[in-house]
C-alpha positions in Angstrom: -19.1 -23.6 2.3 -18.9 -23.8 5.6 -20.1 -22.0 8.9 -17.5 -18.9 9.7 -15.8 -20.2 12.8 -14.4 -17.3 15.5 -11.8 -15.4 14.3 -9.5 -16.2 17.3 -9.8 -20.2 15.7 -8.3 -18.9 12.5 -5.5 -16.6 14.4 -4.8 -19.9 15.7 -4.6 -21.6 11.9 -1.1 -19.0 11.8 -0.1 -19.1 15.1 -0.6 -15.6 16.2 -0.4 -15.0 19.7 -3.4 -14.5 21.5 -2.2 -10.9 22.8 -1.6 -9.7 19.1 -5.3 -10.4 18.1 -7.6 -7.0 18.5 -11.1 -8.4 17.8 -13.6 -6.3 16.1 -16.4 -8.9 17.0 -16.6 -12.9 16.4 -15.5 -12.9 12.7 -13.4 -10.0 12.2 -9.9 -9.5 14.3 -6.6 -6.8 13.6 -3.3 -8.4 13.7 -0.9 -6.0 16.0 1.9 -5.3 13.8 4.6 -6.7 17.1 3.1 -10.3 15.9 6.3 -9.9 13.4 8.5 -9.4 16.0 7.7 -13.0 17.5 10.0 -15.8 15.8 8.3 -16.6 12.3 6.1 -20.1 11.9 5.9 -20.3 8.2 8.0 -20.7 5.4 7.0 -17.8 3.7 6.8 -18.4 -0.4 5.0 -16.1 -1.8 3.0 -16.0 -4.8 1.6 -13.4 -6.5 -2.1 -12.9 -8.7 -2.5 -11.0 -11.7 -4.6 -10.7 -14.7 -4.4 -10.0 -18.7 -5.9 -6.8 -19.6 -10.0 -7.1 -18.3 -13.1 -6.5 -19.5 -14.9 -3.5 -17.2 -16.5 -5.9 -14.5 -13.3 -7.4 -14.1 -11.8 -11.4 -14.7 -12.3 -12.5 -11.1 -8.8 -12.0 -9.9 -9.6 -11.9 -6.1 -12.0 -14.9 -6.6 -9.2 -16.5 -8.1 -6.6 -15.7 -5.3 -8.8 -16.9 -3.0 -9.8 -20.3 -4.6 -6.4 -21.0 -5.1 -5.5 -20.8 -1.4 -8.6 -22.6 -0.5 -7.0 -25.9 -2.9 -3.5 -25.3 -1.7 -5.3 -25.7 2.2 -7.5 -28.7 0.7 -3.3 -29.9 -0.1 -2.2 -30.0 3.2 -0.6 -26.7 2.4 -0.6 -23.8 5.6 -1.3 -20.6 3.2 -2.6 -17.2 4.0 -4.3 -14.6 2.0 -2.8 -10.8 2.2 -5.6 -9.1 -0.1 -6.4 -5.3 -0.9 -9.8 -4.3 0.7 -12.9 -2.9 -1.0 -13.1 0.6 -2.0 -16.9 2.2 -1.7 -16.5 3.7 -5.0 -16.8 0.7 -7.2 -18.8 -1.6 -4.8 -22.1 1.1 -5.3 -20.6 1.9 -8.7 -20.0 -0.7 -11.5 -17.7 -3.6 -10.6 -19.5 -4.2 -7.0 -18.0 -5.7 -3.9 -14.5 -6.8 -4.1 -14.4 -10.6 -1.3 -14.8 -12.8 -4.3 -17.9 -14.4 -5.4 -19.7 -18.3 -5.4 -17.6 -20.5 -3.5 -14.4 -18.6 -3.1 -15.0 -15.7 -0.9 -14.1 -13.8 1.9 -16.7 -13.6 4.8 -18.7 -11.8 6.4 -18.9 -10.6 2.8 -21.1 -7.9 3.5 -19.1 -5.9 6.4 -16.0 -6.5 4.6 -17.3 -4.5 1.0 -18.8 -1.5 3.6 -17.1 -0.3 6.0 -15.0 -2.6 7.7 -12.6 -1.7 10.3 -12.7 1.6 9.2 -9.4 2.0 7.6 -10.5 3.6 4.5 -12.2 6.2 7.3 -8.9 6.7 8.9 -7.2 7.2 5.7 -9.8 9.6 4.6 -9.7 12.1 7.4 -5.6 12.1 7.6 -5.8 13.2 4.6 -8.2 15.9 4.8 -6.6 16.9 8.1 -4.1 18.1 6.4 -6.0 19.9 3.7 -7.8 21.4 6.4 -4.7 23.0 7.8 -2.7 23.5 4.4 -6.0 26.2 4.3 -6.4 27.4 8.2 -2.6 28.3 7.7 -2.6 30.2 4.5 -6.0 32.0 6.2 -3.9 32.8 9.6 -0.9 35.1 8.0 0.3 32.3 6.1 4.1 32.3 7.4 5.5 29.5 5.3 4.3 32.0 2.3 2.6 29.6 0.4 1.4 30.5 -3.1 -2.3 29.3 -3.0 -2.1 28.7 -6.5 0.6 26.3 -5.9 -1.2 23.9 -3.3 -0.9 20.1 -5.1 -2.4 18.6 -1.9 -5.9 17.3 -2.9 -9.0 16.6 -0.3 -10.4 13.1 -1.4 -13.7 11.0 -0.3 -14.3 6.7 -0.8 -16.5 7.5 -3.5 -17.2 8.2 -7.0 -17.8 11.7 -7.3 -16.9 13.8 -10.5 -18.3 16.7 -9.8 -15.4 17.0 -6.8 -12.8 16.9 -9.3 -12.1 20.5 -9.9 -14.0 23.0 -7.2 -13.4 26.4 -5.7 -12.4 26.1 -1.9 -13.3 29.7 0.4 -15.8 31.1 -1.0 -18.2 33.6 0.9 -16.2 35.7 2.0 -13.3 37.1 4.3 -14.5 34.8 7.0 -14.5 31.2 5.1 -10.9 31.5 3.8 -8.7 32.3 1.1 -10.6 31.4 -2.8 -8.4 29.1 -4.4 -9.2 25.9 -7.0 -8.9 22.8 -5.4 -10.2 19.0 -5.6 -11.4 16.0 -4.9 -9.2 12.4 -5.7 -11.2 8.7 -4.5 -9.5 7.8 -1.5 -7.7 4.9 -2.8 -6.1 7.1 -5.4 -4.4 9.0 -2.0 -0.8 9.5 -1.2 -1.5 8.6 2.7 -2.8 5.4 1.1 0.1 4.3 -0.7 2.0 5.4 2.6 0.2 3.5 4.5 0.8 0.4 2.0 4.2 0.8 1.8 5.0 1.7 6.1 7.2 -0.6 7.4 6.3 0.2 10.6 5.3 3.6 12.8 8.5 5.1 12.8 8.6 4.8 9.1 4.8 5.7 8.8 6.1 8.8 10.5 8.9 10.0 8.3 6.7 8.8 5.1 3.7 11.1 6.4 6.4 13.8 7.2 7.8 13.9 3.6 4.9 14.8 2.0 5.0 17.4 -0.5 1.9 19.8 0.1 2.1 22.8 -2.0 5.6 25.8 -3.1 6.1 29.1 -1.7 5.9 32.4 -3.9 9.4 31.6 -4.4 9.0 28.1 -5.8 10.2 26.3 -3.0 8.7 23.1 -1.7 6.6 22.7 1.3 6.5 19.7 3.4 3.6 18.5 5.9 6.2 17.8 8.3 6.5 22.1 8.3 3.1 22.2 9.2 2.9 20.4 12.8 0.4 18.3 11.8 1.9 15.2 10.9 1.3 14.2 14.7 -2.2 14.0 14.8 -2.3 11.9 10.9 -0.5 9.7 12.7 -2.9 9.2 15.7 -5.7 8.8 13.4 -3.6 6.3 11.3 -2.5 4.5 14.7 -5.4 1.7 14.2 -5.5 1.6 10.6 -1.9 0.2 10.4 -2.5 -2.9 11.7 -3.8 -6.1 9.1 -7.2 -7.4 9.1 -7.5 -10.6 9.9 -10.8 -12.4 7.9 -11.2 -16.1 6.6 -12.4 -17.2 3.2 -15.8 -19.8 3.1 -13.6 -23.1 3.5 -12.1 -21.3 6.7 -8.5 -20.3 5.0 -7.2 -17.4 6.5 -6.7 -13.8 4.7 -5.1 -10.5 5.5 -7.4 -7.9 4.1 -5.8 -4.3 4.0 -4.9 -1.4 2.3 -6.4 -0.7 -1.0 -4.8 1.6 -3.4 -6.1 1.2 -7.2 -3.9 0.0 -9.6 -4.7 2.2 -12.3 -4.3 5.1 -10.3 -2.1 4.0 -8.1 0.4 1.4 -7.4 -2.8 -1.7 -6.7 -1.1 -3.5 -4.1 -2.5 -4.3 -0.6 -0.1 -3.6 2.1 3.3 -4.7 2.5 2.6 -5.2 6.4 -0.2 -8.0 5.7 2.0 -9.4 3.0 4.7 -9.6 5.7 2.4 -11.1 8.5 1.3 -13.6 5.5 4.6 -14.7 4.9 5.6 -14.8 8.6 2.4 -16.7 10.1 2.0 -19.4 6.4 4.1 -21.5 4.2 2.6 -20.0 1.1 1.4 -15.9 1.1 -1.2 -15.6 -2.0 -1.4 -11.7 -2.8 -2.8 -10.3 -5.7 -1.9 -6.8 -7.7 -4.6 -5.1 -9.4 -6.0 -5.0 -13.1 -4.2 -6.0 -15.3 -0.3 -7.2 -15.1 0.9 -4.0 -17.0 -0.7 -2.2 -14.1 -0.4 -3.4 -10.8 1.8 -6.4 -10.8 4.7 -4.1 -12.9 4.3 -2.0 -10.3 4.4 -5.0 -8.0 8.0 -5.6 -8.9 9.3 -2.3 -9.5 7.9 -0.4 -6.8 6.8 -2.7 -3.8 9.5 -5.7 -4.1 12.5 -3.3 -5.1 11.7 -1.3 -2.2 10.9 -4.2 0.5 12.8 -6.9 -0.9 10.1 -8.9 -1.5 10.5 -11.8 -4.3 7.4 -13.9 -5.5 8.0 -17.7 -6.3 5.3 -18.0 -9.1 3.2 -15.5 -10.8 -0.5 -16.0 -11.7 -2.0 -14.9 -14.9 -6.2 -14.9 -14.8 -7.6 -14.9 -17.4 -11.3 -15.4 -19.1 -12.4 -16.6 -22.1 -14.8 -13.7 -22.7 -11.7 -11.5 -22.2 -9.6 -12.5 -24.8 -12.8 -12.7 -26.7 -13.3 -9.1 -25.7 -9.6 -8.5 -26.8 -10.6 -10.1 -30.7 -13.2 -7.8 -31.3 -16.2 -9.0 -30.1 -18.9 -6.7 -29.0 -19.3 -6.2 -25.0 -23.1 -7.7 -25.6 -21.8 -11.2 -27.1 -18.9 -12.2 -25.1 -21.1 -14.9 -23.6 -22.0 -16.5 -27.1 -19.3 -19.1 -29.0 -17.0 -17.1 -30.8 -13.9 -19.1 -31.6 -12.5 -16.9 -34.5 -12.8 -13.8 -31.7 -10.5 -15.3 -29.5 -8.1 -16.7 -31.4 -7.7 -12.7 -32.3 -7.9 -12.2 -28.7 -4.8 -14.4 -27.3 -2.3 -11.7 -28.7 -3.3 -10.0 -25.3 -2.3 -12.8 -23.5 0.4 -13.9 -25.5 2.3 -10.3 -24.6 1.3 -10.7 -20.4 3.2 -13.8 -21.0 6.1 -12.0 -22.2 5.6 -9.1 -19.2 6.1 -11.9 -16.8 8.8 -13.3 -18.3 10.6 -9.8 -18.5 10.8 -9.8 -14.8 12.5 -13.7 -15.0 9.7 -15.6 -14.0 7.1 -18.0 -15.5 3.7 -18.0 -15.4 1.3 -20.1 -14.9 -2.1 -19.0 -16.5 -5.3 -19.8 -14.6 -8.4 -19.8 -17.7 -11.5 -18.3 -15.1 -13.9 -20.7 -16.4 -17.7 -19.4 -17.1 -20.9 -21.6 -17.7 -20.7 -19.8 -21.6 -17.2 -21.3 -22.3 -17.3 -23.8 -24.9 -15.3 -27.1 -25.1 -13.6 -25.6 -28.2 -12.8 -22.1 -27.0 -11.5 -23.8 -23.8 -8.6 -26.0 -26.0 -8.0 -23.0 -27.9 -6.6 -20.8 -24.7 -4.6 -24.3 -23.7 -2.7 -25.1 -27.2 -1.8 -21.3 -26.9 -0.1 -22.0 -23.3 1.4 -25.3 -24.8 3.1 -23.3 -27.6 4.6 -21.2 -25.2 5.6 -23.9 -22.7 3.2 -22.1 -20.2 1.3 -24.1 -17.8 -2.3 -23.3 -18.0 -4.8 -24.7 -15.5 -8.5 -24.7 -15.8 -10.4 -23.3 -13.1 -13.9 -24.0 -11.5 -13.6 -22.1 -8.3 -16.3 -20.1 -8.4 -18.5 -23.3 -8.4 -16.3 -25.9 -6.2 -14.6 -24.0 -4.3 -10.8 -24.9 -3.4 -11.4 -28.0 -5.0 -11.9 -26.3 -8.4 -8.6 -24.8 -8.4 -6.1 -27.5 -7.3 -5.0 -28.0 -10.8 -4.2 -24.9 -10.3 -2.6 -25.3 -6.6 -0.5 -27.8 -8.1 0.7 -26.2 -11.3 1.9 -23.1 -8.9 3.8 -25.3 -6.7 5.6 -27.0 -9.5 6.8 -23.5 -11.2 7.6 -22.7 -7.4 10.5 -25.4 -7.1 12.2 -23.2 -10.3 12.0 -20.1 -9.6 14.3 -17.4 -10.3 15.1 -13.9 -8.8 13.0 -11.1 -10.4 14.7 -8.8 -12.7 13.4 -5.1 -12.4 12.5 -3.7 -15.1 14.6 -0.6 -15.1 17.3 1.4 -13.1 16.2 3.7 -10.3 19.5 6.0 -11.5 18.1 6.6 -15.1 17.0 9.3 -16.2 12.8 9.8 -15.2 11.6 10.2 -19.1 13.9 6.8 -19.3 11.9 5.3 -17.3 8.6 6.0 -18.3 9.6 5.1 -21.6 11.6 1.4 -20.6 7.8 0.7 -18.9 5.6 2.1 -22.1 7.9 0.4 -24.6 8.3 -3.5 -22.9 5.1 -3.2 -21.1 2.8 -1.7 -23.0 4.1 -2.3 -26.4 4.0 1.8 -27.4 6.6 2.9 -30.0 7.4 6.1 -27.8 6.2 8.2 -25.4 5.1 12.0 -26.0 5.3 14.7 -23.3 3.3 17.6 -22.8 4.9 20.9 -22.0 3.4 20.7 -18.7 4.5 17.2 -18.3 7.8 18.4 -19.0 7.7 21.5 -16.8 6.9 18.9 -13.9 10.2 16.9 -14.7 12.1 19.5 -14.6 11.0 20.5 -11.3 12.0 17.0 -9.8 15.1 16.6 -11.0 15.5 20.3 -9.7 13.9 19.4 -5.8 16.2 15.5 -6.3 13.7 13.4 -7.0 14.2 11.8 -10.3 15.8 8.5 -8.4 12.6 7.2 -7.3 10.5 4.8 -8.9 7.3 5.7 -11.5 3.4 4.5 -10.9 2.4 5.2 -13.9 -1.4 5.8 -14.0 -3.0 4.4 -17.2 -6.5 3.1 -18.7 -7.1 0.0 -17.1 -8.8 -1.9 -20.0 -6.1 -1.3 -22.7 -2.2 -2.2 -22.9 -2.1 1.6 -24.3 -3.5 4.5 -22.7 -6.2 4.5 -25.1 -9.3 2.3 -23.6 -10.6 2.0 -27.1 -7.5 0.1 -28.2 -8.1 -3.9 -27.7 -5.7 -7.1 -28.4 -2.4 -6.4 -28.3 -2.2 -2.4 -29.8 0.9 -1.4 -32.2 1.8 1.5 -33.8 0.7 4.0 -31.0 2.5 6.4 -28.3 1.9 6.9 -24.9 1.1 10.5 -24.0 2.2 11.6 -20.5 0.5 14.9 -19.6 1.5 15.3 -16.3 3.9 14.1 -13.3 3.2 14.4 -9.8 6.1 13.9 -6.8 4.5 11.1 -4.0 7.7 11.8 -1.7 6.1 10.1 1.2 4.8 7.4 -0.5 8.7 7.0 -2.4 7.0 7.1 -6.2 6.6 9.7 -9.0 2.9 9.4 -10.2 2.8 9.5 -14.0 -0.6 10.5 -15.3 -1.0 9.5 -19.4 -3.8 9.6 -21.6 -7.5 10.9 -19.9 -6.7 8.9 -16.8 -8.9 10.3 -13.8 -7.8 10.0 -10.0 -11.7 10.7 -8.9 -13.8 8.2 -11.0 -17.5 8.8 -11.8 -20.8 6.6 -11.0 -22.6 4.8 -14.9 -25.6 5.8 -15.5 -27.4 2.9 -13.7 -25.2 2.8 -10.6 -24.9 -0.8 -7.8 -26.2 1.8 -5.3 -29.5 1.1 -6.8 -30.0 -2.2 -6.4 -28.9 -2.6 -3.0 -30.9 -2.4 0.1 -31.9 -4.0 3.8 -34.1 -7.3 3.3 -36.7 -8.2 6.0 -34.2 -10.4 7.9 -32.2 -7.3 8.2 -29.0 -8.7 5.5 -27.7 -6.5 3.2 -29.0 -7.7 -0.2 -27.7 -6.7 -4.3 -24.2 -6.1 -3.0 
């Protein structure tokens, strides 16, 4: 890898003028959102990363993305990143930092994975600005008469906390508030995340922030934030956090890192602003959507390209041989050992992401993450499978060469590129909300139906009541299964999808569809990151 040059030498890479670049010292720089008011110097294809269904530390989708970008630039290609950034919670938790890893990775590594440029800060206290006052109100007279039982407005914090998910708020008496239940969702699960992600700009950061739905009176009508005055001041703390950051991978290829809303909780895209500076500063925009491609990248289509008119040229499927291993029934503890029979069970799971992508009209083109353990054998396996299915499949050594070890790759996405076809969504924004959840459980998770609890069904009837059924559904799922059962592996039949509750995002334009045990406030294992990761003697941050 080479030396990090100054950031103001990769602005130039894109062409961004020198008075749209905010520096945050030599290696890290915001992009002014006015930089896509200038006349566009890039072509703007744009190609989108996803994954079959991973193990729990993940299939190296970002080191992907960013390794495939490095061997488009090694091309002769101009191509930007437009990336999520790290959340806290799983960089001390399990998965660790989230810039990659061996030779394709984002730097400085380290500042990126903690705290940044502060826009996870930002979004934290907007949020909990407005808790704060959805409270002071109720405890001042309370004039909007909200029924404190009613509140659906959630304080959250970047990390993994579960004993925040259910608490008691005003306790100790007359002085410290009104006693009410409350709670605690990860930040990246937030609504003024996804609103942030999804802001076209401040005016439309503004009316999204002012459409919030906070809590009902003791009549059962709705209450906005915009009726509580605050909506102002979110925005003043959101005023920095809007615009990109600007960062370089280790060959020097620039990437947009911001916004990072989880895809199993949320809709797992970074923001559409980066993905428009991307495509307006670079001939080719790589993006990723998180876990796997019934998570984030479904949501990709139906929620951030219906409602931005965004169109990717070729979609990426990672995937790993201990994956699809994973998927056959081999145990977590031997995925790194031979196991042939295993993944020849396994490669139903990819053979129905195949058919996800291709339910949206495009074709894939599968990139096999390839590990040290990977045997010659398993390796033709996962390549006779994309043959059969007319799927171009390129092997990848990125972690280990860098850009070069993706240009089969590189090339294999510009090829599919030249045929693309306009994505299809997936279903109508005018049907019916239980039609929807059911079109996405039923194509894209394979269920047979989909079962409702009472409360689930309570919630829907509420929407349609307040006019809300038209928007879009982020369904929030188990990340490591098709189903929302984590237990079920491969490619699951025979089972139903059980949505337990709905909640209305009416800034952020999406209803949030919780199924299964889903969790929007993960915890810490038992043997967290945190503890291996400390100062060395030279002052770097090491175990991260």
């Amino acid at each position: 890898m080479s030396v990090p040059v100054a950031i103001a030498r990769i602005a130039e890479k894109l062409a961004i003028h020198p008075e749209d670049l905010l520096p945050f010292g030599r290696q890290i720089a915001k992009v002014h959102i006015r930089a896509l008011e200038r006349p566009a110097t890039g072509k703007g294809r744009l190609v989108l990363v996803s994954a079959t269904t991973p193990t729990p530390s993940g299939e190296g989708k970002t080191t992907t993305s960013i390794g495939l970008a490095q061997a488009l630039s090694q091309l002769g290609e101009s191509v930007c990143l437009a990336l999520r950034e790290a959340s806290l919670g799983p960089c001390l938790g399990r998965k660790g930092g989230a810039t990659g890893g061996g030779r394709s990775v984002l730097v400085p590594a380290e500042r990126i994975n903690l705290h940044f440029t502060g826009d996870f800060h930002a979004v934290t206290c907007a949020n909990n600005l407005l808790s704060a006052v959805i409270d002071n109100h109720i405890y001042h007279g309370n004039a909007l008469g909200i029924d404190p039982r009613r509140v659906v407005w959630r304080r959250v914090m970047d990390m993994n906390d579960r004993s925040l998910r259910h608490i008691v708020v005003g306790l100790g008496g007359t002085g410290q508030g009104i006693p009410r239940e409350g709670g605690f969702d990860i930040t990246a699960a937030s609504e003024v995340m996804a609103i942030l992600c999804l802001a076209g700009d401040i005016d439309d950061l503004r009316r999204r922030l002012d459409n919030i739905l906070v809590a009902y009176t003791w009549d059962g009508a709705p209450v906005h934030a915009r009726q509580l005055r605050v909506t102002g001041a979110m925005l003043a703390l959101l005023c920095d956090a809007i615009h990109p950051n600007l960062v370089q991978t280790g060959e020097g290829v620039p990437a947009l890192v911001h916004g990072g809303p989880f895809a199993n909780i949320a809709h797992g895209c970074s923001s559409l602003l980066a993905t428009r500076m991307a495509m307006h500063h670079a001939d080719w925009a790589v993006t990723e959507a998180g876990f796997g491609f019934d998570l984030g990248a479904e949501k990709f289509f139906d929620i951030k390209c219906r409602m931005a008119g965004l169109d990717p040229v070729a979609v990426v499927l990672v995937t790993t041989v201990r994956a699809l291993k994973m998927h056959g029934g081999a145990p977590g503890n031997r995925l790194e050992q031979p196991d042939p029979a295993a993944l020849a069970r396994g490669l139903a799971n990819l053979d129905k992401h195949i058919e996800n992508v291709r339910r949206f009209n495009k074709q894939p083109v599968v990139a096999l993450n390839r590990f040290d353990s990977d045997s010659d054998e398993e390796i033709a396996l996962v390549r006779r499978c994309c043959d059969e299915r007319h799927v171009a499949c390129a092997v990848c050594s990125h972690y280990q060469q860098g850009g070069s070890g993706a240009r089969e790759l590189a090339r294999a996405v510009m090829t599919v590129a030249e045929k693309n076809r306009p994505f299809v969504p997936l279903y109508d924004l005018e049907a019916p909300v239980e039609e929807k959840i059911r079109i996405i459980c039923r194509e894209i998770y394979g269920a047979d139906d989909v079962a409702f609890t009472r409360q689930a069904e309570r919630d829907l009837r509420q929407m349609k009541d307040l006019g809300y059924a038209g928007l879009p559904v982020c369904v929030a799922k188990a990340p490591t299964s098709l189903s929302d059962n984590p237990a079920l592996k491969g490619r699951p039949r025979d089972f139903e999808v059980t949505v337990r509750a709905v909640q209305v995002n009416a800034g952020a334009g999406f209803l949030v569809v919780l199924t299964g045990d889903i969790l929007r406030m993960p915890g810490l294992p038992e043997r967290p990151l945190a503890e291996r990761i400390d100062i060395g003697p030279d002052g770097g941050i090491l175990g991260l």
